[in-house]
N, C-alpha and C positions, 0 to 999 in steps of 0.2 A: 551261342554264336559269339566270338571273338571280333570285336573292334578294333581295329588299330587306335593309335591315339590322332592323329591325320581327321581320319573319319568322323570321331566323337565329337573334332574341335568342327568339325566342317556342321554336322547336326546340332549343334549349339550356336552355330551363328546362324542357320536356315531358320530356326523353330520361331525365334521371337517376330519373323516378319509372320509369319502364319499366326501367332498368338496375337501382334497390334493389328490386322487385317480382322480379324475373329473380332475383337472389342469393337472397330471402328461398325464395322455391319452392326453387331448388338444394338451399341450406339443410335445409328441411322434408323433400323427398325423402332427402336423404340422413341424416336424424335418423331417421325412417320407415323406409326399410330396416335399420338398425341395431338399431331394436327389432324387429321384425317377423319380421328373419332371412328364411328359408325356408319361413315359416307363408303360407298361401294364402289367409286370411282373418281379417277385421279380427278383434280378441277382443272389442269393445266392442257392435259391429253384427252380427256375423254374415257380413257383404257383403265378398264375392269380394277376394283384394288381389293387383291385375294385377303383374307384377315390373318393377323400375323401369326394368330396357330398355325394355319396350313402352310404358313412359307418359312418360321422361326429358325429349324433346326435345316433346311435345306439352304438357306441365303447363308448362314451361320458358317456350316459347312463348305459351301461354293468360298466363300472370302478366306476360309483358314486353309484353302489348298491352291487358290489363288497368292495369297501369301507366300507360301512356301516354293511356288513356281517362280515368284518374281524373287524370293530369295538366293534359290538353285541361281537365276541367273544374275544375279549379283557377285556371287561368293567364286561361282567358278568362273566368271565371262566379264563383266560389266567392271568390277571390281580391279579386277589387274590391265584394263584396256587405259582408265583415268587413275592410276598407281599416282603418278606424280603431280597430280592437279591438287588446288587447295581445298579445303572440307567445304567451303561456298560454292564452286566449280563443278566439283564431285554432285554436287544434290543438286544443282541447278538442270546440269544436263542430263545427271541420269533419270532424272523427274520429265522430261522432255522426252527422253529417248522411250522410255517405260508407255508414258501418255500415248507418243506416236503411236507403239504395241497397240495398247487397246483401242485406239482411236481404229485401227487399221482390223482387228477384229471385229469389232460392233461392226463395222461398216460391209465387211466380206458378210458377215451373216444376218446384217439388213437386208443388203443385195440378192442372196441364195433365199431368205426366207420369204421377200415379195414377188420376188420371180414364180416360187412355188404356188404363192394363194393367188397370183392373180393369172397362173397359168400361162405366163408371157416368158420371153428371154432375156438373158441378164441383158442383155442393151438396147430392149425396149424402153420408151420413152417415160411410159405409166411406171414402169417399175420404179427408174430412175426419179421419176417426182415424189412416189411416196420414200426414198431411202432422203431426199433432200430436207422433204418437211421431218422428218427422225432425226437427221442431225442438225437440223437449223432450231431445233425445238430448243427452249431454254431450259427445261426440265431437263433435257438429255447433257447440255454443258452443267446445267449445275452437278450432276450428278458425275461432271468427269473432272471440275473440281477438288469436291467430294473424296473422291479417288487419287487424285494431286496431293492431298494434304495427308491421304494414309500413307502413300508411297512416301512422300517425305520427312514424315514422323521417324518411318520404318528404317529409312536411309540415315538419318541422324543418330537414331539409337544404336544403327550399324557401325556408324563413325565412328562416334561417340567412345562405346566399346573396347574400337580397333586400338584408338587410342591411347586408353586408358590401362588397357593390358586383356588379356581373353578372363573372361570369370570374371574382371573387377566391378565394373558396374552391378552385375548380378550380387554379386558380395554387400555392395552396399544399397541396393534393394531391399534385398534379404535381410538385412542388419545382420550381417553373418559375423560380423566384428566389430558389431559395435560396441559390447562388451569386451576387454582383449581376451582371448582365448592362449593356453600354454599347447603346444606342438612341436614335436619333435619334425625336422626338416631335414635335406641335406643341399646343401649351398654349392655352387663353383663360382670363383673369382675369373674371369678368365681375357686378359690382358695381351694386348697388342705387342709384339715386340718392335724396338727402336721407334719408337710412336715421334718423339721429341724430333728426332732427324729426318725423319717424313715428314712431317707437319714444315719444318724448314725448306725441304727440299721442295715441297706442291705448292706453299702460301697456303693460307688460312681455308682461304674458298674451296681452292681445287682438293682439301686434306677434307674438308667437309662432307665435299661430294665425295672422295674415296671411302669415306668412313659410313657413310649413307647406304653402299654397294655394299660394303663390307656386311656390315649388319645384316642388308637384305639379305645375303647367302648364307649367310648365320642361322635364322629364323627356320630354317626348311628341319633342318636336325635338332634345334631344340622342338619345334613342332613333333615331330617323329619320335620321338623319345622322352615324350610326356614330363618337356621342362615346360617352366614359366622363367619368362624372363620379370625379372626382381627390376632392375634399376640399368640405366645407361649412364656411366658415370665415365665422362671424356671418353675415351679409345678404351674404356672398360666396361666388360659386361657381366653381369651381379644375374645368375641364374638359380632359380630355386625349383626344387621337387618336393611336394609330399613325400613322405619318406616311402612308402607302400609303392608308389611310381618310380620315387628311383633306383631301390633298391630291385625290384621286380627286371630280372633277367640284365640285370650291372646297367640298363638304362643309364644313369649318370655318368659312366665311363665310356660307353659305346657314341654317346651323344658327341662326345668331345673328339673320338675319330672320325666320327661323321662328318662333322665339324670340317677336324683336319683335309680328310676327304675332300668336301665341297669347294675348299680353297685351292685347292692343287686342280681340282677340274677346272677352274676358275682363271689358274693363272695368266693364258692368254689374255683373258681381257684385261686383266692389272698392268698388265706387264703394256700391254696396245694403250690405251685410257691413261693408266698414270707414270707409267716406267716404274713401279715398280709392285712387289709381291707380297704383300701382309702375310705375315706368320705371326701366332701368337702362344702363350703360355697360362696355364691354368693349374690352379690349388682345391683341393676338395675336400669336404668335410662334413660330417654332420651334429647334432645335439639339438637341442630344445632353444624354442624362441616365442617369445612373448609374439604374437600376433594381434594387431586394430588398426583402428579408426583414430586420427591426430591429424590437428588442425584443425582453424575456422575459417583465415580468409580461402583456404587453399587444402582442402581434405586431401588422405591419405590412406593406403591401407601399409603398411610398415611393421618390419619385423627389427624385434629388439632380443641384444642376448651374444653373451660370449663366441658363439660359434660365428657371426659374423667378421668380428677382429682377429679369430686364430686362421678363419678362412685364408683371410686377406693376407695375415704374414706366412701360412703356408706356400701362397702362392708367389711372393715376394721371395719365397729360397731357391725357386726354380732355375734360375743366374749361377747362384754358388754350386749348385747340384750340376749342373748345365744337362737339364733336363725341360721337358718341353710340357710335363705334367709329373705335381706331386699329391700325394690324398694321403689321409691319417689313418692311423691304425685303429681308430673306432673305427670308420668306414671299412675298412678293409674286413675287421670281425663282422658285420655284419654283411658282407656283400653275400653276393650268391655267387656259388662256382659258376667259372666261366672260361669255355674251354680254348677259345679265341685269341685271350691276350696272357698274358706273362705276369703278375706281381712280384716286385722285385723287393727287398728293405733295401734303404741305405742308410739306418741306423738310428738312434734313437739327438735328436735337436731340442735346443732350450729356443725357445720361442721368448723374443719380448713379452715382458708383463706375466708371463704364465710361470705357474712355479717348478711345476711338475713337468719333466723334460716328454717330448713328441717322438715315437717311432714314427717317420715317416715312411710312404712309399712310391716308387714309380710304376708307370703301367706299359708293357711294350705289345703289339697285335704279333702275333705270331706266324 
């Protein structure tokens, strides 16, 4: 069965709430027997305390797909509702809003379950008393607590994350680089046009918020086409693939009309919002790059390595070319046929600093 990349990235941000939900129960059970020892019942309640053989792997399980439920509604729903709140905002409320959930379940199925044993209906009075003394119980706040401080863990490591980039924090979990590792990659530079005269035309702020939009619509395609974004440098965006991802069905080049794409759907609202329409230009390339971990006040994962610098002035010829994308003749040898777009040469370029002159190419959809 076939994933898209969409997919894979969406089950890599669900999993780890199910995995910190999983630890925090382990956790709890094993805090719980410690105090509780060999006594058969709660001291707070009164109610039966099953031994944690019989309950281990079933409480274990109920928290690792309780996890994954409150993640679902994070990633598709909760997530894009608070998009522009700040990271204190974001966990404040959605920790509120999650709580209310369960607060509002326990409570339905106090209600349904004393109704059942005490053979009365939900709005008799006897039911209603004993669902009071269950929620007025301290045992039952502390344990919704408890539960506040996994959902919040879970939501910061979400942030966290989002952040930092999809995979980086896992990366430096993993110590996946903390030794450098050598990898071959393929890069795109891919650069705003007339940035300079926009930036004048909006002021600073309103060129902010344009650039903020911009990006967001950006994201949907390099999502989709198994890029990672590398770095956001001004009105520029520094995209990287594994090479096995971008090479796999031109990935790298289809990204960039996707790309193109998403903006031209878009136009309206640029054009309503800021008067006017971002268009931009991109160079592509690939080779070998030093990959790690650098820095102390301020860690990093960073790729180092020629193919960087020839990215960048690839992408810098796209003016003289008056072309809207250029990629090199490594890339080009290595792509996979693809029946969609055009590869064009326009000849073979001396690049600053390189000795050895560049056949360059353009790509057109057909």
């Amino acid at each position: 069965m076939h994933l898209s990349p969409k997919i894979k990235r969406n089950i890599s941000r669900i999993l780890p709430f199910g995995l910190i939900w999983m630890v925090f129960a382990i956790i709890y059970l094993l805090l719980e027997k410690g105090i509780l020892g060999d006594s058969q019942y709660y001291p707070s309640t009164g109610n039966p305390y099953v031994s944690l053989g019989n309950t281990f792997i079933v409480t274990v399980l109920a928290a690792f797909i309780s996890g994954l439920l409150v993640g679902g509604i994070e990633i598709f729903f909760l997530n894009k509702v608070f998009l522009k709140r700040s990271l204190g905002q974001k966990i404040f409320f959605k920790t509120i809003i999650y709580l209310a959930i369960i607060f509002s379940f326990l409570f339905n199925i106090s209600l349904v379950n004393n109704a059942i044993e005490l053979q009365r209906g939900l709005l008799h009075q006897e039911v209603w008393n004993n669902v009071w003394l269950f929620l007025s119980n301290f045992a039952f706040w502390s344990v919704e607590l408890y539960i506040a401080s996994i959902i919040g863990v879970s939501l910061f490591y979400a942030e966290v994350s989002d952040n930092l980039g999809h995979g980086v924090l896992n990366n430096f979990f993993i110590g996946k680089y903390h030794t450098p590792l050598e990898e071959e990659r393929i890069f795109m530079f891919l650069d705003m046009k007339s940035s300079t005269s926009i930036a004048e035309h909006l002021g600073h702020v309103r060129y902010f918020e344009m650039l903020k939009e911009y990006y967001a619509d950006l994201s949907e395609p390099i999502i989709t086409f198994s890029g990672e974004v590398y770095q956001y440098v001004g009105d520029e965006v520094i995209v990287s693939w594994k090479l096995k991802n971008g090479l796999n069905q031109s990935n790298c080049i289809r990204c960039f009309f996707s790309m193109k794409k998403e903006l031209k759907r878009k136009e309206e609202k640029y054009k309503t919002t800021f008067g006017i329409i971002p268009t931009f230009k991109a160079g592509l390339h690939l080779g070998k790059v030093t990959t790690g971990e650098i820095g102390v006040i301020k860690k990093d994962i960073i790729f180092t390595g020629d193919v960087l610098n020839t990215t960048a002035r690839i992408q810098g010829l796209c003016n003289s070319y008056d072309v809207d994308i250029l990629i090199s003749d490594q890339l080009v040898k290595r792509m996979e046929r693809n029946d969609s777009f055009w590869v064009n040469s326009l000849g073979k370029k001396e690049l600053k600093g390189k000795d050895e002159r560049v056949e360059l190419f353009t790509v057109q959809m057909k």
